[in-house]
N, C-alpha and C positions, 0 to 999 in steps of 0.2 A: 175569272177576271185577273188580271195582272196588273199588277199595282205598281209604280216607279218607288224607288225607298226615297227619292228627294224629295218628292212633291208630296206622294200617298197617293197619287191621282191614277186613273186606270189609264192603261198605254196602248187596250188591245186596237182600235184603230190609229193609232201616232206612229211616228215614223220613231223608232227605240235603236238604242245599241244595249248589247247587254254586258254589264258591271263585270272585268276581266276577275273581278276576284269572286265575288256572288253568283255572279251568271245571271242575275236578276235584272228584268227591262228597265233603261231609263231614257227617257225623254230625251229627245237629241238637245231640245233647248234649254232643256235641267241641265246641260251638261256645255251648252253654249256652242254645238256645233251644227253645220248643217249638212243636207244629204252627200253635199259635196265634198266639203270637209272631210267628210268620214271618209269618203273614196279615195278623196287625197292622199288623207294620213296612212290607211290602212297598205296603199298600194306602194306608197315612199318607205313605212317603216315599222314593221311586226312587233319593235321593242316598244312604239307607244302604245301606252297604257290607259285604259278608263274603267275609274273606279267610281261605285258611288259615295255618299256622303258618311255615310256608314264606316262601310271598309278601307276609308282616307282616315278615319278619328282611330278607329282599328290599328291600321297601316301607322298613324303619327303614333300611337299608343307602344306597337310595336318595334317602333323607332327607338321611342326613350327608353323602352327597357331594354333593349342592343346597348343602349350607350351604358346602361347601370349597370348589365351585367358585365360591358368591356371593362367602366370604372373599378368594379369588385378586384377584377381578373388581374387587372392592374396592379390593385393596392395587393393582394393576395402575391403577386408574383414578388414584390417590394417586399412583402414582409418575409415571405420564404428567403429570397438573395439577403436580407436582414438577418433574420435567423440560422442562417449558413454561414457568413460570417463571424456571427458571434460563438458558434458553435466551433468551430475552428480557430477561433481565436481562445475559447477556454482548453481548447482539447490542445492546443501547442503549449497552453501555459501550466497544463498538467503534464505535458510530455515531460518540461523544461524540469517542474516539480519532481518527476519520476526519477529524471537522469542524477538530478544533483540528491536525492535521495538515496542513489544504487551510488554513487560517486563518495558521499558519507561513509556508504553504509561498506562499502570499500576499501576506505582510508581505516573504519574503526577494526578491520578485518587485518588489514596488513600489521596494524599498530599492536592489535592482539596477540597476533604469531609474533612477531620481533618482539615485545614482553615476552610471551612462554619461552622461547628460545633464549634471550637470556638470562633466565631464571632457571633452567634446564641444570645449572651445575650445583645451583644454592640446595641447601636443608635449612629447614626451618625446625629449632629444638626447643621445647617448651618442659617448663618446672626444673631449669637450674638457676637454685640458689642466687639470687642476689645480695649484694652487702645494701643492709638498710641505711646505715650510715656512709654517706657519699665519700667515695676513695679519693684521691687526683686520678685523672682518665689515664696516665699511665700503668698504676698498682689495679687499680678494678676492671684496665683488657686484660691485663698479666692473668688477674686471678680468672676471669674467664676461660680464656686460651689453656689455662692449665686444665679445669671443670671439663670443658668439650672436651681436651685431647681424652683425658681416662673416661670419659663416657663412648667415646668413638673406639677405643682400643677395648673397651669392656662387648661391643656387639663384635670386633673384627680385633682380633689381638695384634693379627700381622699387616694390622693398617699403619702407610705411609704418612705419618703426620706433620711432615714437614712444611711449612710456608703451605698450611692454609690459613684462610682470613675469615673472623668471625667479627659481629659487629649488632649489639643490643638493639634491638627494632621499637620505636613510640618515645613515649616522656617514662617516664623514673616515678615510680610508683611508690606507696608507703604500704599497700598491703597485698601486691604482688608482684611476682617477679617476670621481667620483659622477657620475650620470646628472643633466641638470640639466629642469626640469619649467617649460615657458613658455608663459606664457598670453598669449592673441590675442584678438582684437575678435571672431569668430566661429569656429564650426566651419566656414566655406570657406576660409578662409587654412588652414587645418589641412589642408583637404585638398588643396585648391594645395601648397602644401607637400611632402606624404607623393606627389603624384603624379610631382613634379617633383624629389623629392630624389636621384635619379640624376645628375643632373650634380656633384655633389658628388666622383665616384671622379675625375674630371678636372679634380677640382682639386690641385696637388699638397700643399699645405697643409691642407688637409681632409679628405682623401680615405679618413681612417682616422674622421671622424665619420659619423654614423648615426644616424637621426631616427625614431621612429616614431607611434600614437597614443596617448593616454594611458589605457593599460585598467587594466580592473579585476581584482581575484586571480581572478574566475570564467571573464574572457577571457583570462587569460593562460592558466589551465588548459586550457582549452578549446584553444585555437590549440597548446598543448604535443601535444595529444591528438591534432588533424588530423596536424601533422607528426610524429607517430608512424607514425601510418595510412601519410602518405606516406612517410616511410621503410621500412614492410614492403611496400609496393606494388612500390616501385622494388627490392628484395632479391631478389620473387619473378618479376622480368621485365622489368615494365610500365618504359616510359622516357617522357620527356617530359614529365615532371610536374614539377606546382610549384604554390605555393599562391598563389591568387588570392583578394582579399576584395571578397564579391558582397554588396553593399548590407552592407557593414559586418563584415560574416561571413565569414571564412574558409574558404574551401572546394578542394578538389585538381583542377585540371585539368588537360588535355592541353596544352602549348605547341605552339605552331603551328612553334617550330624544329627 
């Protein structure tokens, strides 16, 4: 028996079309047509359609979720072009942060070298003699400029002492004496100097000064940081170490004794 899905009613003797989406018979007049109708429609136009009541609430059902899943598709596209923007917009304001970052980090780079560089002619000489009681600035350069010249002539006898400039580094101390800062005609007396300042422990007047070269707060960090190093090196074993400056740079090697 064949049943119509609108009515329930059986169709095997009715005149039926059957449901384009079911297949299943339904009544011509469940469906409001007649035999002529149907001849009509079918012969005028293939695209119309009959469904029954079923596969129309179906058919509506599958309408509205077309439309919810278009709505999702929508907002989902919205949020992506949303989140592309904003992603591009943090990722140009970290470029921005990068550039002016490397452009610091730049200027602290040039400003470093032009310090080293003019610093390149100074020595820096530490443990001479200060007068405790305050001179006039003219008698206490006098007496300095005399101190440096016989301590500079005591590592190099046939050093040129002429019109260099020395000049006491910080505040004026009551229980020790200022590091004093002297500049030379180039950076190779500087280094003549620093290579050959070990004759200085053999002198017995001297022997408590110490000369080094004129660095910067980044080198002197820096050289604080090596002999750190070396000092956990040597805790955890290692012997024979000492710091050695290679082209300029401080670095930890092996001694040969």
């Amino acid at each position: 028996m064949l049943i119509c899905p609108n009515c329930s009613l059986d169709v095997s003797n009715s005149s039926s079309l059957p449901c384009d989406a079911c297949q299943k018979p339904l009544h011509l007049k469940c469906i409001g047509l007649s035999e002529n109708d149907v001849k009509w429609t079918r012969s005028k136009s293939k695209a119309v359609k009959v469904v029954c009541s079923n596969c129309n609430n179906n058919i509506s059902q599958f309408k509205d979720l077309k439309s919810t899943i278009a709505a999702l598709q929508n907002e989902i596209a919205t949020s992506i072009t949303n989140l592309r923007a904003d992603f591009e917009a943090k990722l140009n304001d970290l470029q921005i942060s990068i550039n002016n970052k490397q452009s610091d980090r730049f200027e602290d780079i040039v400003t470093e070298v032009t310090e080293r560089q003019n610093r390149k002619k100074n020595l820096i000489m530490f443990g001479v003699d200060e007068q405790q009681v305050e001179l006039d600035q003219v008698h206490s350069s006098e007496r300095d400029q005399s101190s440096v010249k016989d301590i500079l002539k005591c590592i190099n006898p046939s050093f040129d002492d002429d019109n260099i400039k020395i000049q006491r580094l910080g505040r004026r101390s009551d229980t020790k004496a200022r590091p004093i800062k002297i500049i030379l005609r180039n950076d190779l007396e500087v280094l003549s100097f620093i290579k050959n300042a070990k004759t200085l422990r053999n002198s017995p007047e001297h022997k408590k000064v110490s000369i080094s070269f004129d660095k910067t707060p980044r080198q002197i960090d820096y050289y604080k940081q090596v002999k750190n190093d070396m000092i956990i090196r040597l805790n955890n074993g290692e012997t024979n170490l000492r710091i050695r400056h290679v082209n300029g740079i401080p670095k930890i090697v092996k001694s040969l004794n």
